[in-house]
PDB file of N, CA, C and O in Angstrom:
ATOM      1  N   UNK A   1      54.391 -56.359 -70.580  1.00  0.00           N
ATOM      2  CA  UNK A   1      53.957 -57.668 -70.161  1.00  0.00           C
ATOM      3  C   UNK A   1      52.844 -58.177 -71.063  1.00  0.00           C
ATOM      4  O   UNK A   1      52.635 -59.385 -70.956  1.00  0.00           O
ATOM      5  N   UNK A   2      51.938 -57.385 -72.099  1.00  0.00           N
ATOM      6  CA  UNK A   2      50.811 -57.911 -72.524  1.00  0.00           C
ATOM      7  C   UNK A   2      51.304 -58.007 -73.705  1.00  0.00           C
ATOM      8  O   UNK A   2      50.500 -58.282 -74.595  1.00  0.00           O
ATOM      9  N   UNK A   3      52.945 -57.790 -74.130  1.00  0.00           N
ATOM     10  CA  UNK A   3      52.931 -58.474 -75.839  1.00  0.00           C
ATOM     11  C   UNK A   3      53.905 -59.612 -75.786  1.00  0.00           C
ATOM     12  O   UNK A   3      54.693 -59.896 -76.689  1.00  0.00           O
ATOM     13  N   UNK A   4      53.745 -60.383 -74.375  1.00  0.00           N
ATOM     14  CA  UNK A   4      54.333 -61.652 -74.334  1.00  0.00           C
ATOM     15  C   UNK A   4      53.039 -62.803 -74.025  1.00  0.00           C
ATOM     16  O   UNK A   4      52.178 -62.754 -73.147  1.00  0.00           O
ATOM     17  N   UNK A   5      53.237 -63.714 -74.967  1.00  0.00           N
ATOM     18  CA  UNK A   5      52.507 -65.105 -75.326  1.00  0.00           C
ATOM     19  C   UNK A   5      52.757 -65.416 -74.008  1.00  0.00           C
ATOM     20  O   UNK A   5      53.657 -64.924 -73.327  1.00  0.00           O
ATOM     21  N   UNK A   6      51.505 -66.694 -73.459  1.00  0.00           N
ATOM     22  CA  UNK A   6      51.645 -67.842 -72.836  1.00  0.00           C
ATOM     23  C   UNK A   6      52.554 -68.657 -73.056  1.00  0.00           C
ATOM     24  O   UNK A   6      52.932 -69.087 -71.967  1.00  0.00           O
ATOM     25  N   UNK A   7      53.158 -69.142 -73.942  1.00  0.00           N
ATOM     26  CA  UNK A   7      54.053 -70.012 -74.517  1.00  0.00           C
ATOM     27  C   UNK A   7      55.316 -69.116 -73.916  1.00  0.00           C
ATOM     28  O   UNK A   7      55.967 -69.863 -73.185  1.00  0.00           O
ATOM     29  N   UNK A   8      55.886 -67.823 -73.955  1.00  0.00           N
ATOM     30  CA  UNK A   8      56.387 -67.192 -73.792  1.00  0.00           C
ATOM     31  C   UNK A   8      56.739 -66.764 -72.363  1.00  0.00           C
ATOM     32  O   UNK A   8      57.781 -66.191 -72.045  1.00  0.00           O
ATOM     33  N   UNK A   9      55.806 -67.090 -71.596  1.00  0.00           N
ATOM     34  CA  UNK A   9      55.602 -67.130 -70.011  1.00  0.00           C
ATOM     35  C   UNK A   9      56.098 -68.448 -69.646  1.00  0.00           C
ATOM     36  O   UNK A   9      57.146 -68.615 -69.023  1.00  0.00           O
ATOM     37  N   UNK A  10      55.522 -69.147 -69.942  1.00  0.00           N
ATOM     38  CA  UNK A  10      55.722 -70.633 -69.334  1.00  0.00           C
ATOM     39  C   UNK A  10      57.443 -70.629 -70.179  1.00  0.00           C
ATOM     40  O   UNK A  10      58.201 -70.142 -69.340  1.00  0.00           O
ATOM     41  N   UNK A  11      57.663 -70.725 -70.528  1.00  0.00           N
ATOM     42  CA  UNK A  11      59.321 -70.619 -70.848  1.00  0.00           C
ATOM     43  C   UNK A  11      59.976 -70.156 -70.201  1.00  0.00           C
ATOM     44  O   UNK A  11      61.051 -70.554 -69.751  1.00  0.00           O
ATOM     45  N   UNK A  12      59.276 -68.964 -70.001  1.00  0.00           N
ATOM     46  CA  UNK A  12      60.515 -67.937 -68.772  1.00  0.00           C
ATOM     47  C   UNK A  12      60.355 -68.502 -67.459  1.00  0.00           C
ATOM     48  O   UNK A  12      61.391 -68.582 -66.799  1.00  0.00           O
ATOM     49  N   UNK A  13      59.267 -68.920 -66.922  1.00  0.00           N
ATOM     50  CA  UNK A  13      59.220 -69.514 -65.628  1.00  0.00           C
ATOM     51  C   UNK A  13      59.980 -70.613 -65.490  1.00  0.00           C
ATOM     52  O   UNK A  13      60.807 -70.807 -64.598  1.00  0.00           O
ATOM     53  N   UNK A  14      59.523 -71.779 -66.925  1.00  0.00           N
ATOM     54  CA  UNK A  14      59.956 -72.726 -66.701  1.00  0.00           C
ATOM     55  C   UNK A  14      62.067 -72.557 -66.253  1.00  0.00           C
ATOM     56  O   UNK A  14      62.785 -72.959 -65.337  1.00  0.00           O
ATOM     57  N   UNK A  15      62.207 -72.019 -67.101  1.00  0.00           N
ATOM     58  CA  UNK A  15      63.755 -71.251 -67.060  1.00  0.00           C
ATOM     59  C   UNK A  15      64.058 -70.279 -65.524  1.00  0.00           C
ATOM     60  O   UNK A  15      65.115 -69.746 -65.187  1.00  0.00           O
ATOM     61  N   UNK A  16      63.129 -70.287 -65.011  1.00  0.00           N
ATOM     62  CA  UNK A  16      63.655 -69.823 -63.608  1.00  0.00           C
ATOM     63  C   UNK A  16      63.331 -70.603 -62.586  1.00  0.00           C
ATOM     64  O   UNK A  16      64.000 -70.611 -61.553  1.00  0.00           O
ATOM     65  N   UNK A  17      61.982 -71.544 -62.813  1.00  0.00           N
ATOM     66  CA  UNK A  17      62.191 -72.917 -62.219  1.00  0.00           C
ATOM     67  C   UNK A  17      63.401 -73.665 -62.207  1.00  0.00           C
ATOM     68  O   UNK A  17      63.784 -74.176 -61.155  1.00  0.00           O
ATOM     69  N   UNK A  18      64.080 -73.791 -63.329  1.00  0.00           N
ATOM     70  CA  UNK A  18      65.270 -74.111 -63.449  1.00  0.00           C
ATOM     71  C   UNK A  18      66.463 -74.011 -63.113  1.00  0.00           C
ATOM     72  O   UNK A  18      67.080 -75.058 -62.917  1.00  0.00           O
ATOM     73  N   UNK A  19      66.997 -72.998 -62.982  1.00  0.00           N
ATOM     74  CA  UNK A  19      67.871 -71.955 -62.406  1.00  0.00           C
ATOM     75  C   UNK A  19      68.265 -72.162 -60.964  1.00  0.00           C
ATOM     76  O   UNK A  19      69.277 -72.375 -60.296  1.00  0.00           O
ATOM     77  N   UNK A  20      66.726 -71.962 -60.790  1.00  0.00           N
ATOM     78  CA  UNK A  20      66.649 -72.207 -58.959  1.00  0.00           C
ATOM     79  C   UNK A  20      66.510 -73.629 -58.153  1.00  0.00           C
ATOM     80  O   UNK A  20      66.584 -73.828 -56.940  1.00  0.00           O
ATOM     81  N   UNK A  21      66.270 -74.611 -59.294  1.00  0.00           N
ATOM     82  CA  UNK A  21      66.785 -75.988 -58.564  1.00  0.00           C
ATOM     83  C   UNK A  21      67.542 -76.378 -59.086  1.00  0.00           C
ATOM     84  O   UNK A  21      67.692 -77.600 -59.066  1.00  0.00           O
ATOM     85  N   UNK A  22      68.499 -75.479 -59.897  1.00  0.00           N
ATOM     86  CA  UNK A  22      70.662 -75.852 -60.014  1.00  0.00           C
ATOM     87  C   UNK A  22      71.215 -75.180 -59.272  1.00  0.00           C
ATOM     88  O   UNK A  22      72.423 -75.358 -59.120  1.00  0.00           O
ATOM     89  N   UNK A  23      70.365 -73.911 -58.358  1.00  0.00           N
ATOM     90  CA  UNK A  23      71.416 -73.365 -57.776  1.00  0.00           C
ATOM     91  C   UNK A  23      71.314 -74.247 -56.543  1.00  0.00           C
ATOM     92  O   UNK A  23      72.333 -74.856 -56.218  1.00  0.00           O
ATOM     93  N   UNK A  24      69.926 -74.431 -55.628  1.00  0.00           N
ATOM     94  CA  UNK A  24      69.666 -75.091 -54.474  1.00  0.00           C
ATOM     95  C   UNK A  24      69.987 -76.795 -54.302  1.00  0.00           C
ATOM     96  O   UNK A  24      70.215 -77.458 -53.290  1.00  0.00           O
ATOM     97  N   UNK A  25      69.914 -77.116 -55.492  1.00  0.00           N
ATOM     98  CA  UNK A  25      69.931 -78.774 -55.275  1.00  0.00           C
ATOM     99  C   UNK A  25      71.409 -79.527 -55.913  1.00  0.00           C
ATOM    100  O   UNK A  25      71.732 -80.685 -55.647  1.00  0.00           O
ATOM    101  N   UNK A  26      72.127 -78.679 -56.719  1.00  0.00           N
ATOM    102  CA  UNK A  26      73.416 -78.935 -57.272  1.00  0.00           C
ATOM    103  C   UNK A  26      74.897 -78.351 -57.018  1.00  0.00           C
ATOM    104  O   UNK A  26      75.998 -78.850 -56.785  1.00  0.00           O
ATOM    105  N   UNK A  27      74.358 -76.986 -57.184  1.00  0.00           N
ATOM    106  CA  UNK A  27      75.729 -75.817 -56.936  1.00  0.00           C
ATOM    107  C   UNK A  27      75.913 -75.571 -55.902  1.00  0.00           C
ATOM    108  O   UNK A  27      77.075 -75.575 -55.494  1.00  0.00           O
ATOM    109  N   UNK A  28      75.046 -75.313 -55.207  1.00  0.00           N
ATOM    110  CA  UNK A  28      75.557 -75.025 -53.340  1.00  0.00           C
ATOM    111  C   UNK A  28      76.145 -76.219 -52.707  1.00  0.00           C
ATOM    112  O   UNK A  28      77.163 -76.110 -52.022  1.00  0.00           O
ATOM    113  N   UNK A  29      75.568 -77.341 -52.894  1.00  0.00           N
ATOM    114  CA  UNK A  29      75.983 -78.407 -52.509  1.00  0.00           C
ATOM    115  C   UNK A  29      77.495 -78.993 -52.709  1.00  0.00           C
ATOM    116  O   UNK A  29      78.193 -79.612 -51.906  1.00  0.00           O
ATOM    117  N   UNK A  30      77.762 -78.593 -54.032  1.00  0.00           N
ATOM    118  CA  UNK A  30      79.286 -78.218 -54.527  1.00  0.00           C
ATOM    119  C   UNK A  30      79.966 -77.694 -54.275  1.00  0.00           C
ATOM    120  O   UNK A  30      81.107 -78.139 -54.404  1.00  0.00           O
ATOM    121  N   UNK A  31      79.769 -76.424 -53.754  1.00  0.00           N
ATOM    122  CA  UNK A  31      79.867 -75.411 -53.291  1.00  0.00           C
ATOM    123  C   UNK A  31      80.290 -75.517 -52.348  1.00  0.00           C
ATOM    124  O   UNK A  31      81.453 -75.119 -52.283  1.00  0.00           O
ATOM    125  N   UNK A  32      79.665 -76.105 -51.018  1.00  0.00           N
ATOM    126  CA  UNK A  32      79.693 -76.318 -49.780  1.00  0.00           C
ATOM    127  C   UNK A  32      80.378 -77.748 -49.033  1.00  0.00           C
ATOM    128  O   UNK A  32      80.511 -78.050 -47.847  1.00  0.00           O
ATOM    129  N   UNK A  33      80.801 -78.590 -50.535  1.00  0.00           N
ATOM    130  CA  UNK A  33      82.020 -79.561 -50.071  1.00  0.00           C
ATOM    131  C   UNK A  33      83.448 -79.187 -49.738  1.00  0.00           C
ATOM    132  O   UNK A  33      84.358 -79.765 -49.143  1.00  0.00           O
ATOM    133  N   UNK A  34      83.332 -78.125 -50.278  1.00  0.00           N
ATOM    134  CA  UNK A  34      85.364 -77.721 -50.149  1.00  0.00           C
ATOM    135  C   UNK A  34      85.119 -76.409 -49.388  1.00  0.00           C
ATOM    136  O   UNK A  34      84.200 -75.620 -49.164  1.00  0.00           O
ATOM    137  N   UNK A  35      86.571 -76.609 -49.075  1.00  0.00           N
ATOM    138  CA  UNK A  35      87.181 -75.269 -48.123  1.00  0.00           C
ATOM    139  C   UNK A  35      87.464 -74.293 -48.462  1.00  0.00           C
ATOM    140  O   UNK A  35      87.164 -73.224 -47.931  1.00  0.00           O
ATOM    141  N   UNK A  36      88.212 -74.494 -49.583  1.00  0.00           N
ATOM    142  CA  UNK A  36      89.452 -73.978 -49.851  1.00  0.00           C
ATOM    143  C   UNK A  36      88.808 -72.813 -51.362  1.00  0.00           C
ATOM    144  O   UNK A  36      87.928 -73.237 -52.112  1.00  0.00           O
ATOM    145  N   UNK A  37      89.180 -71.970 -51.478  1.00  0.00           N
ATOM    146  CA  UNK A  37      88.152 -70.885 -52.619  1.00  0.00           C
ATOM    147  C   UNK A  37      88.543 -71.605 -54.351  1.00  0.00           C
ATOM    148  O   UNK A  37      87.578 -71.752 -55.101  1.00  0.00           O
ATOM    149  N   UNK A  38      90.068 -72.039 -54.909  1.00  0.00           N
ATOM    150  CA  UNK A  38      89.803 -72.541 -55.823  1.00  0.00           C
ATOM    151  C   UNK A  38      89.224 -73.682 -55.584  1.00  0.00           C
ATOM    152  O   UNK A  38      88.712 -73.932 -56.675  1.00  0.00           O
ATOM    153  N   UNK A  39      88.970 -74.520 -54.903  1.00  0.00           N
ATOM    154  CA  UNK A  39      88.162 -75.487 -54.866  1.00  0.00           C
ATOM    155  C   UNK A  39      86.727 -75.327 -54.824  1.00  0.00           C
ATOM    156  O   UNK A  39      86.217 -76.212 -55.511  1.00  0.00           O
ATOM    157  N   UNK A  40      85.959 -74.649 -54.359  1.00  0.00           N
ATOM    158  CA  UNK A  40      84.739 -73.935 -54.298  1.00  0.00           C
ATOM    159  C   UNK A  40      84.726 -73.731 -55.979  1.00  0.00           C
ATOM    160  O   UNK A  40      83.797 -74.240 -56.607  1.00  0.00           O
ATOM    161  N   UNK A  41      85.719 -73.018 -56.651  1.00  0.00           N
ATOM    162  CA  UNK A  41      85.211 -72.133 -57.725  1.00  0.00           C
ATOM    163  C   UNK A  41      85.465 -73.934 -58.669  1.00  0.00           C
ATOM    164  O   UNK A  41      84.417 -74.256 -59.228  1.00  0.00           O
ATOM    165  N   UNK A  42      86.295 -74.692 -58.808  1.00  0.00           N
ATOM    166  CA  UNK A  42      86.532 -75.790 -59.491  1.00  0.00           C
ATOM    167  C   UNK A  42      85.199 -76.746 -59.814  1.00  0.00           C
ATOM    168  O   UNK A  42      84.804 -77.336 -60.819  1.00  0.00           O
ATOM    169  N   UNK A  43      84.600 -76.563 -58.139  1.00  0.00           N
ATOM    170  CA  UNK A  43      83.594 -77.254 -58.008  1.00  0.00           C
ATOM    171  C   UNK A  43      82.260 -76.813 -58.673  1.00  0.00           C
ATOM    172  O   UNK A  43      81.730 -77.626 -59.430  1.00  0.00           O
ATOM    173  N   UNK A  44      81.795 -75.874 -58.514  1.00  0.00           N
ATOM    174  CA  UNK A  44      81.351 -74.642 -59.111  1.00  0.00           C
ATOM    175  C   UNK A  44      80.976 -74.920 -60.816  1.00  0.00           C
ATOM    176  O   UNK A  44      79.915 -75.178 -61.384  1.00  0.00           O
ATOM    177  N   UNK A  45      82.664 -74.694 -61.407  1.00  0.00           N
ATOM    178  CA  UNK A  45      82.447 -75.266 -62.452  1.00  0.00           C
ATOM    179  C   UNK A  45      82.416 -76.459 -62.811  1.00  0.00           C
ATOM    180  O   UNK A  45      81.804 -76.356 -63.875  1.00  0.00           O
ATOM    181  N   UNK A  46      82.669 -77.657 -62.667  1.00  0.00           N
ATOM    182  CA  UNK A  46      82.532 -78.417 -62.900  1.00  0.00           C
ATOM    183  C   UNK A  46      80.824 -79.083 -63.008  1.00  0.00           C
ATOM    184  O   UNK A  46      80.470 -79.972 -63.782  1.00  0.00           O
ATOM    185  N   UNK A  47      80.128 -78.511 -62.208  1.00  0.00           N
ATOM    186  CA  UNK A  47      78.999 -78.358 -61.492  1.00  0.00           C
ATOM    187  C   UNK A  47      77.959 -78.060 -63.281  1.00  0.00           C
ATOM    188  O   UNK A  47      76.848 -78.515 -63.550  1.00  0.00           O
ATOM    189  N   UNK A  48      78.741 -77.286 -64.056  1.00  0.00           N
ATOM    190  CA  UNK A  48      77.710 -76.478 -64.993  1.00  0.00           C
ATOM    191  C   UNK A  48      78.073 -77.452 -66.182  1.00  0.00           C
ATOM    192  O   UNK A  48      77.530 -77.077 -67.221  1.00  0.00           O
ATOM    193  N   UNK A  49      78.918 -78.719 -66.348  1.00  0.00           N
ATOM    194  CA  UNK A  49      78.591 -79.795 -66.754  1.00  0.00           C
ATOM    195  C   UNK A  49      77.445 -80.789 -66.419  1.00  0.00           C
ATOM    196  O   UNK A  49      77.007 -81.546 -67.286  1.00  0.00           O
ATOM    197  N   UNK A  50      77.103 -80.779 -65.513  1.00  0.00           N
ATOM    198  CA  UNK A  50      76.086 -81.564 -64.989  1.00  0.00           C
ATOM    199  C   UNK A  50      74.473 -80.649 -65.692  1.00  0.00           C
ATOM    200  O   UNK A  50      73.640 -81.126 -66.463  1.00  0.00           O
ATOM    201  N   UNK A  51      74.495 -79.536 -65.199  1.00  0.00           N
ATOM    202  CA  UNK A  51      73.633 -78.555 -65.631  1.00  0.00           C
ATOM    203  C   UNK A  51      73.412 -78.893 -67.423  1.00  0.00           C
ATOM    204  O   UNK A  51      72.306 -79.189 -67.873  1.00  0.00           O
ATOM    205  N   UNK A  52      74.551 -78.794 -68.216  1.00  0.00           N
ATOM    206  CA  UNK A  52      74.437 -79.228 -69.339  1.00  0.00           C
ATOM    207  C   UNK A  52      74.077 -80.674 -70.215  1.00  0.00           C
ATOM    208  O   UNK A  52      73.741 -80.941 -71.369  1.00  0.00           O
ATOM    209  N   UNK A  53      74.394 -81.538 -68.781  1.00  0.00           N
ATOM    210  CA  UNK A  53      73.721 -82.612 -69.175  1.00  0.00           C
ATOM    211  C   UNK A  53      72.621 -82.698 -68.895  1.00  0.00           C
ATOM    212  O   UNK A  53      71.999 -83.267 -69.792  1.00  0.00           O
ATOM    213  N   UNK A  54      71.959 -82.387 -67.991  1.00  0.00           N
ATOM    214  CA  UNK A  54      70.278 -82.080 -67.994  1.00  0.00           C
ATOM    215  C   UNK A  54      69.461 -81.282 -68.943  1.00  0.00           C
ATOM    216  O   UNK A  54      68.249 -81.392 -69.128  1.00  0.00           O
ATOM    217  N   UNK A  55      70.206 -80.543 -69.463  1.00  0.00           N
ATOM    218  CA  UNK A  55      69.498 -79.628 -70.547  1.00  0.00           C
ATOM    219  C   UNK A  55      69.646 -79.701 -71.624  1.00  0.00           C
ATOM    220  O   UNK A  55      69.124 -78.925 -72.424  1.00  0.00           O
ATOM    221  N   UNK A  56      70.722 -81.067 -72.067  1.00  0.00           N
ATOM    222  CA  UNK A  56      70.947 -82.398 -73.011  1.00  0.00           C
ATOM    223  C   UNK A  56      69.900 -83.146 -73.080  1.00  0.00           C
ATOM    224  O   UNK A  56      69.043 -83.031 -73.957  1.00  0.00           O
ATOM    225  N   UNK A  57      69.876 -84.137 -71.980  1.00  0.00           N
ATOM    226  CA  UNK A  57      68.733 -84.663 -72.191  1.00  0.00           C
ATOM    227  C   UNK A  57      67.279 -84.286 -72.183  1.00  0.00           C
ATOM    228  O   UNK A  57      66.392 -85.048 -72.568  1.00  0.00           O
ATOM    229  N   UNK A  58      67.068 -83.001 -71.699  1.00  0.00           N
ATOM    230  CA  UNK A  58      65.806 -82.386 -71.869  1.00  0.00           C
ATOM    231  C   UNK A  58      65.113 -81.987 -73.414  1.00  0.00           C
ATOM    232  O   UNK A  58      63.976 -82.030 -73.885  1.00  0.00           O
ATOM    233  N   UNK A  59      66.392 -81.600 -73.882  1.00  0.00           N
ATOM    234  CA  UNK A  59      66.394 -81.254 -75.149  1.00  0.00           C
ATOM    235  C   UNK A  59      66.202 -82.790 -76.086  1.00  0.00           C
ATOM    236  O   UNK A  59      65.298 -83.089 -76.866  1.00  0.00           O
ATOM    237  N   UNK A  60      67.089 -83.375 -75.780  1.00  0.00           N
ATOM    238  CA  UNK A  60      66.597 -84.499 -76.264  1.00  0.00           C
ATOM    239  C   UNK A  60      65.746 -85.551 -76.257  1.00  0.00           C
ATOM    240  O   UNK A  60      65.889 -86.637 -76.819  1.00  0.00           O
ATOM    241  N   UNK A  61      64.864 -85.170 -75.594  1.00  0.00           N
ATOM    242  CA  UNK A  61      63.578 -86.013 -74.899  1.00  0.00           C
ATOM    243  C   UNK A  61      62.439 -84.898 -76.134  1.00  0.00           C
ATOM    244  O   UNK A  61      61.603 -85.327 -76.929  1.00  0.00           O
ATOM    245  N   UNK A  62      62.698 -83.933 -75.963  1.00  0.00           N
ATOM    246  CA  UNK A  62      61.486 -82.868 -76.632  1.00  0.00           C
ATOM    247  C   UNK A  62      61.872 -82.997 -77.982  1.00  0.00           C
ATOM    248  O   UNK A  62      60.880 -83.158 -78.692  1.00  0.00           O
ATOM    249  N   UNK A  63      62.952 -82.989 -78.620  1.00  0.00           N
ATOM    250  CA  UNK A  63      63.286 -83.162 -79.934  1.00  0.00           C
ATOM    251  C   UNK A  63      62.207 -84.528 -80.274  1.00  0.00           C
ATOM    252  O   UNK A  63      61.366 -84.445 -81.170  1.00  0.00           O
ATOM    253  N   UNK A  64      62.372 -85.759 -79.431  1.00  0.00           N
ATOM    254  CA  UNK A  64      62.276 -87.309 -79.549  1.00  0.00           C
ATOM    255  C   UNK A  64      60.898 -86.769 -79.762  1.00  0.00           C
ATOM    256  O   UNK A  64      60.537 -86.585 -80.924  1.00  0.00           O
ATOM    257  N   UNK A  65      59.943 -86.447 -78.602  1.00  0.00           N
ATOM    258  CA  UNK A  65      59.043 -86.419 -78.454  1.00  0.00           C
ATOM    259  C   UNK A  65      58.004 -85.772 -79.836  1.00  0.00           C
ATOM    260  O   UNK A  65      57.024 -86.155 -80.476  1.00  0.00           O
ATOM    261  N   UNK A  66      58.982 -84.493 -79.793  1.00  0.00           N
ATOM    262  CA  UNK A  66      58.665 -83.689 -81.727  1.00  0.00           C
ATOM    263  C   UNK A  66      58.426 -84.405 -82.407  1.00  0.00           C
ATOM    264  O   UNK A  66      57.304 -84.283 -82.898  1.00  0.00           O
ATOM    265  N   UNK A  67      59.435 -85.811 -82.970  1.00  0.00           N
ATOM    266  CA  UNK A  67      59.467 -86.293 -83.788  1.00  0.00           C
ATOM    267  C   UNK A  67      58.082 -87.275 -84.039  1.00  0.00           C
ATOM    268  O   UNK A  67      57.295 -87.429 -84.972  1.00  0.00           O
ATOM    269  N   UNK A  68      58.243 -87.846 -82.668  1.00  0.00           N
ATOM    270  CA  UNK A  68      57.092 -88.997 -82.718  1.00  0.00           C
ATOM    271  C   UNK A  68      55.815 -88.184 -82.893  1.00  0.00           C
ATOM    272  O   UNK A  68      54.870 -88.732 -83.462  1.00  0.00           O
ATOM    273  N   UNK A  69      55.681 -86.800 -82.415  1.00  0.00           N
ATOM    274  CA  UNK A  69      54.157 -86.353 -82.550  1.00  0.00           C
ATOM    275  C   UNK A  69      54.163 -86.263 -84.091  1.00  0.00           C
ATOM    276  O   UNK A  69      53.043 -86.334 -84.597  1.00  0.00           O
ATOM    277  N   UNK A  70      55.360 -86.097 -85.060  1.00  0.00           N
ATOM    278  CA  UNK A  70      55.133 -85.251 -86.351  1.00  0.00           C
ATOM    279  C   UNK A  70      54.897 -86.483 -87.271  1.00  0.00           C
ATOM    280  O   UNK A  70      54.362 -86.406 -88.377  1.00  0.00           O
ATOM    281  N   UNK A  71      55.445 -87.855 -86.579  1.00  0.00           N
ATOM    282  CA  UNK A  71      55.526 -88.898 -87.785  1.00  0.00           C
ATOM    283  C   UNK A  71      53.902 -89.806 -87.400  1.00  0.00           C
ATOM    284  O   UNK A  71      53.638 -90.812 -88.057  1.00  0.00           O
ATOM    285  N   UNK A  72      52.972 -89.331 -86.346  1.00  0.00           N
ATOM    286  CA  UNK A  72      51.558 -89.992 -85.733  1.00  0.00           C
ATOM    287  C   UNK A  72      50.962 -89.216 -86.742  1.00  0.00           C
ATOM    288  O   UNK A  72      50.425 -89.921 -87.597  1.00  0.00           O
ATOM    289  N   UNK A  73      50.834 -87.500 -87.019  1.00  0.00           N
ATOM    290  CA  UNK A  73      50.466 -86.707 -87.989  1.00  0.00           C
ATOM    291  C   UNK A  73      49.817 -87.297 -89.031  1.00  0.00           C
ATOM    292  O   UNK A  73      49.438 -86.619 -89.985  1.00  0.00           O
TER     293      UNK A  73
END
């Protein structure tokens, strides 16, 4: 634990912060519309598109953000 950075912490949290409000606020909810088990699992996946678009635009907000801090420089 003591040859991991702060930067290195806050990543991993932030990444299990994460995790845990796609499983509680997206996937269960998906999850818990259908009956039927391929439907559960359809939903499921379909579900980890959404996930990827959030971590699209996250990424692309911090890239943006990179840029503008590097071109104020």
């Amino acid at each position: 634990m003591s040859q991991l950075s702060s930067t290195q912490l806050a990543l991993g949290a932030a990444g299990v912060v994460t995790f845990v409000a796609y499983s509680v606020f997206i996937f269960v909810p998906a999850w818990n519309s259908y009956g039927r088990l391929w439907e559960k699992v359809a939903a499921g996946f379909l579900s980890l598109f959404i996930l990827a678009t959030l971590v699209g635009i996250g990424v692309g907000i911090g890239v943006g953000g990179l840029y503008l801090w590097i071109q104020g420089a």
